[in-house]
C-alpha positions as CSV (number, residue, x, y, z in Angstrom):
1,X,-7.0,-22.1,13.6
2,X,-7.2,-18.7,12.2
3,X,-7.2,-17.2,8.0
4,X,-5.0,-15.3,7.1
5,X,-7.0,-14.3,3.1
6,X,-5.4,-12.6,0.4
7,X,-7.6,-10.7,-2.0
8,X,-5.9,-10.5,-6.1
9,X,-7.6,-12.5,-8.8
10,X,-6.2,-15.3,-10.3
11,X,-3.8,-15.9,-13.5
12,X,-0.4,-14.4,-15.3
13,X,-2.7,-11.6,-16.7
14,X,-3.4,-10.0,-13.0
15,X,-0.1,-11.0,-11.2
16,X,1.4,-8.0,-11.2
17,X,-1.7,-5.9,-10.6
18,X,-1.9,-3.0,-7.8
19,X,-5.5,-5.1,-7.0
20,X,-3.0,-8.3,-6.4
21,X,-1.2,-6.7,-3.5
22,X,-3.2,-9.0,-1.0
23,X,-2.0,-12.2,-3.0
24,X,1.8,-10.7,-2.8
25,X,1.3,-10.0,1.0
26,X,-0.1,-13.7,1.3
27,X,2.8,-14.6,-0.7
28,X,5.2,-13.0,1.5
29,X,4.1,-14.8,4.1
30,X,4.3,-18.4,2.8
31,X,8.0,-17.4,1.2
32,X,9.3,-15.9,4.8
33,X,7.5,-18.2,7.3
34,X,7.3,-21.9,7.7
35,X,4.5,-23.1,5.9
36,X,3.3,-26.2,3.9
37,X,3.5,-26.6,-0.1
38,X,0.4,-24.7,-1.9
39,X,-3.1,-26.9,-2.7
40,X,-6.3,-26.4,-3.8
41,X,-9.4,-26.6,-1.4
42,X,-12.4,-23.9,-1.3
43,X,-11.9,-22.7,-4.6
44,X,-8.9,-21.3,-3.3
45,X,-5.0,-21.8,-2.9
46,X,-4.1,-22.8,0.6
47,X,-1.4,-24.0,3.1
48,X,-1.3,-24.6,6.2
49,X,1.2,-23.5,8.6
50,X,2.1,-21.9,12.3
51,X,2.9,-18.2,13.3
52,X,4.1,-17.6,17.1
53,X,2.6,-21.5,17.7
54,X,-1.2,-20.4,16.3
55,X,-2.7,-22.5,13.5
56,X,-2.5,-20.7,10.4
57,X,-4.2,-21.5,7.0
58,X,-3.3,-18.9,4.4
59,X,-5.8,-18.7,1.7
60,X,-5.6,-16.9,-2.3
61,X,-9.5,-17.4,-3.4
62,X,-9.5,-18.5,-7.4
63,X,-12.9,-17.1,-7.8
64,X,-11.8,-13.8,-9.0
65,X,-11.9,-10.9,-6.6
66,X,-16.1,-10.3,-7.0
67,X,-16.8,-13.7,-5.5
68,X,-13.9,-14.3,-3.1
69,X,-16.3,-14.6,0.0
70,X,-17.8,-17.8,-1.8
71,X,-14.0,-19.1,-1.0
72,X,-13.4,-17.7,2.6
73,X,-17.0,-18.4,3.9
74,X,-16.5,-21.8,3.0
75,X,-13.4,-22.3,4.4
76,X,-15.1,-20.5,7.4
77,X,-17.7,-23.3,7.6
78,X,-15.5,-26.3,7.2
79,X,-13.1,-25.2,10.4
80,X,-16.2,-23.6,12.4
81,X,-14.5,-19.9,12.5
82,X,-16.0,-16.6,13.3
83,X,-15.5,-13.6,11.5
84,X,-13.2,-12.4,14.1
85,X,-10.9,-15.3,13.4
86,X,-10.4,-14.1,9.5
87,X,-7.8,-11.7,8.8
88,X,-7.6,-10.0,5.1
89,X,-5.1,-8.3,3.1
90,X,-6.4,-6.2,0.5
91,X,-5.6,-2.7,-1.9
92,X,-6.6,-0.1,-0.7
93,X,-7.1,3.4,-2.9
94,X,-7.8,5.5,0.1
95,X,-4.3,5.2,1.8
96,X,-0.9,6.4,0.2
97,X,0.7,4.1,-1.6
98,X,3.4,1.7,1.3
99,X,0.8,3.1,4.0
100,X,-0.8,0.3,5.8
101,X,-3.9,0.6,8.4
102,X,-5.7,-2.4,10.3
103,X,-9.1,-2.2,11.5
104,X,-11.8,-4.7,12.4
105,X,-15.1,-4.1,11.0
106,X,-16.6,-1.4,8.9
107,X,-17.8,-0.8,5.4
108,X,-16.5,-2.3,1.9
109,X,-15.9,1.4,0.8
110,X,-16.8,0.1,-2.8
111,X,-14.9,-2.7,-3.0
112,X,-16.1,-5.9,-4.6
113,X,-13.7,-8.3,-2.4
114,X,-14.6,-6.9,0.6
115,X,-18.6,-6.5,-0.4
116,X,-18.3,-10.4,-1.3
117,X,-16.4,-11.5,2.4
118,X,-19.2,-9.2,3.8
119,X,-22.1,-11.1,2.3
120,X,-20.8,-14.7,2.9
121,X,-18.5,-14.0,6.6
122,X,-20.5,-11.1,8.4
123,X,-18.3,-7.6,8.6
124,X,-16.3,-8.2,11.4
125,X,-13.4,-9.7,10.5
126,X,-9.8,-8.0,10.6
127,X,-8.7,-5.9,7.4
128,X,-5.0,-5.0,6.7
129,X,-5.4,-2.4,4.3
130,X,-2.4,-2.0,2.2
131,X,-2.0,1.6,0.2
132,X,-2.1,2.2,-3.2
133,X,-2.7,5.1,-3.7
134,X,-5.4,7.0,-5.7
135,X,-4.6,8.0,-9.6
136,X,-6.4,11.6,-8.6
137,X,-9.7,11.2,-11.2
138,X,-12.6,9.0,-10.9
139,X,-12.1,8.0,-14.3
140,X,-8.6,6.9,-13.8
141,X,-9.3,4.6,-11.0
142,X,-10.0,1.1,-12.8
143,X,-6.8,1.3,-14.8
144,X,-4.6,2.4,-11.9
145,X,-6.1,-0.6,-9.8
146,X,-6.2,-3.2,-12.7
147,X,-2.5,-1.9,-13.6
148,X,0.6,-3.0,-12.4
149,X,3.0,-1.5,-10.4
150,X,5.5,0.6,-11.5
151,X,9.4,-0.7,-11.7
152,X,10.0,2.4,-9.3
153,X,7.4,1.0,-6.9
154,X,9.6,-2.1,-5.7
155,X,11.7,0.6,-3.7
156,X,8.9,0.4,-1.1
157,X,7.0,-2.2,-2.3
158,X,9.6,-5.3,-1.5
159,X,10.2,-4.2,1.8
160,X,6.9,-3.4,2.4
161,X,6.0,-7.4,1.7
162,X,8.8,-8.2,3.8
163,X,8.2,-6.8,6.7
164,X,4.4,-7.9,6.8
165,X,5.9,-10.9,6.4
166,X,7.8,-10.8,9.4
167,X,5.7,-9.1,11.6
168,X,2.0,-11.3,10.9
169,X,2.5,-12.4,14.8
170,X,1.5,-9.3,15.7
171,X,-1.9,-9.6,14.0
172,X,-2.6,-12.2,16.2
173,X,-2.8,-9.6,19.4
174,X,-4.5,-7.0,20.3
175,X,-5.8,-4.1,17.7
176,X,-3.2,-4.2,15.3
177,X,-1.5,-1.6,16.9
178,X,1.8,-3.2,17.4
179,X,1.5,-4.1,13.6
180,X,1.1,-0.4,12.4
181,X,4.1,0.5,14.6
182,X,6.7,-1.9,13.3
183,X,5.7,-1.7,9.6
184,X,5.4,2.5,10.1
185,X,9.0,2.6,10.7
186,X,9.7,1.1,7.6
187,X,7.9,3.6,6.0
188,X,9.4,5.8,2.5
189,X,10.7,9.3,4.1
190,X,8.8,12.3,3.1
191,X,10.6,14.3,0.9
192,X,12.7,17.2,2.5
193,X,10.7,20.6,1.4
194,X,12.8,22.9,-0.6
195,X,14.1,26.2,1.0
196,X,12.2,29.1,0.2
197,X,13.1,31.9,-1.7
198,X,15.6,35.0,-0.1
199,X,13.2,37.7,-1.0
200,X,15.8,39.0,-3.6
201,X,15.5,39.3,-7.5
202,X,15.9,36.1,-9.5
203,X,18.9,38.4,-11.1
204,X,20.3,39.5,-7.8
205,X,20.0,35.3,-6.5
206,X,21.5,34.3,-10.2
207,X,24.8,37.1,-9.5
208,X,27.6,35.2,-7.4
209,X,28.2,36.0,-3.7
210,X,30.2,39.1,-3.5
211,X,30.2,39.9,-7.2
212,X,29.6,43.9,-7.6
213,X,26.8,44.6,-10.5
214,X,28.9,46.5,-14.0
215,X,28.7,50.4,-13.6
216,X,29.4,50.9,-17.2
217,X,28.3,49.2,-20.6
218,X,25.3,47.6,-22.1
219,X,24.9,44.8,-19.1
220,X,24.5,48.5,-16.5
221,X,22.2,49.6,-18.8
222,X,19.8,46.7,-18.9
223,X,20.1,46.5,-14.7
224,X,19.4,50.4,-14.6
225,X,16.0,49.7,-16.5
226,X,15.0,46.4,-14.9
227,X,15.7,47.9,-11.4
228,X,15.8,51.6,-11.7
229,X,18.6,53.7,-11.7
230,X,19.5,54.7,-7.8
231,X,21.5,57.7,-8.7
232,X,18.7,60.2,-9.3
């Protein structure tokens, strides 16, 4: 038996939430893969299910995202797991938003999910984190987590779900590696950079190809004082 935890907290209010991308992932998951119907056991909602014939209980903790290692420890307990058979999805501000990285291990980096699974499950379980993105102030970070995503965010974010879905097997092997790999292909393009300027004047790029400058006239006058007048 292994966990496969989403972090989000529960109710209408917070469904939509950038924090709630662990419960969409978890969601993903249940709607792509062959699992049971959704119950209620360890203050959380579960089902049970197989991925590549490995026992798989997917968990959404109901405690609210502070106290979600009161939820996964217990569930911990009850099937006599180790940390190392726990794997959690959770937001993560210090990755682009539709970047994901796995790693086993390490510190909570501030946030309260994790700081609670680390209290109640010991650090060394597996963490998919899933990109955000950060707002670019300190001050704007609680409303860019607690807020929802934006309608242009389900270009990448759909997918994104989707292919987690698909690919969870290959959290069950190895580092993760082969996870990162399959979902990084899948990843939004960088945008092309724009060609740099010719070196000319914005009037000489704004005069079409070929087009001799007037000689004569109030138009050759303004060009002989913005550019000099050659014929001294």
């Amino acid at each position: 038996m292994k966990i496969f935890a989403g972090l989000g907290n529960p109710g209408p209010k917070y469904q939509g939430n950038r924090h709630n991308i662990g419960f969409m992932a978890i969601d993903a998951i249940h709607r792509k893969l062959p699992f049971g119907p959704w119950s209620k056991k360890f203050k959380a909602e579960i089902a049970e299910g197989e991925i590549d014939g490995e026992k798989i209980l997917l968990m959404k903790p109901q405690t609210f995202m502070n106290l979600s290692g009161d939820s996964v420890g217990e569930a911990m307990r009850f099937f006599k797991l180790t940390p190392a058979d726990i794997t959690v999805f959770h937001d993560e501000l210090d990755l682009p938003a539709a970047k994901v990285r796995v790693k086993t291990g390490g510190g909570h980096g501030g946030h309260n999910g994790l700081k609670s699974l680390d209290a109640h499950c010991g650090r060394d379980y597996r963490r998919v984190r899933l990109g955000i993105g950060h707002p670019g102030d300190k001050e704007l970070v609680h409303n860019h987590v607690l807020g929802d995503f934006a309608k242009v965010d389900q270009t990448w974010l759909d997918p994104l779900l989707d292919d987690i879905a698909l690919n969870a097997g290959l959290l069950l092997v190895g580092d993760g590696s082969q996870f990162m790999n399959k979902l990084a292909r899948g990843e939004p393009k960088e945008p092309a950079p724009k060609p740099k300027p010719s070196g000319q004047s914005h009037i000489r790029q704004a005069r079409p190809h070929g087009q001799k400058p007037p000689v004569t006239g109030p138009m050759a006058d303004m060009l002989k004082k913005l550019l000099g007048d050659k014929s001294d």
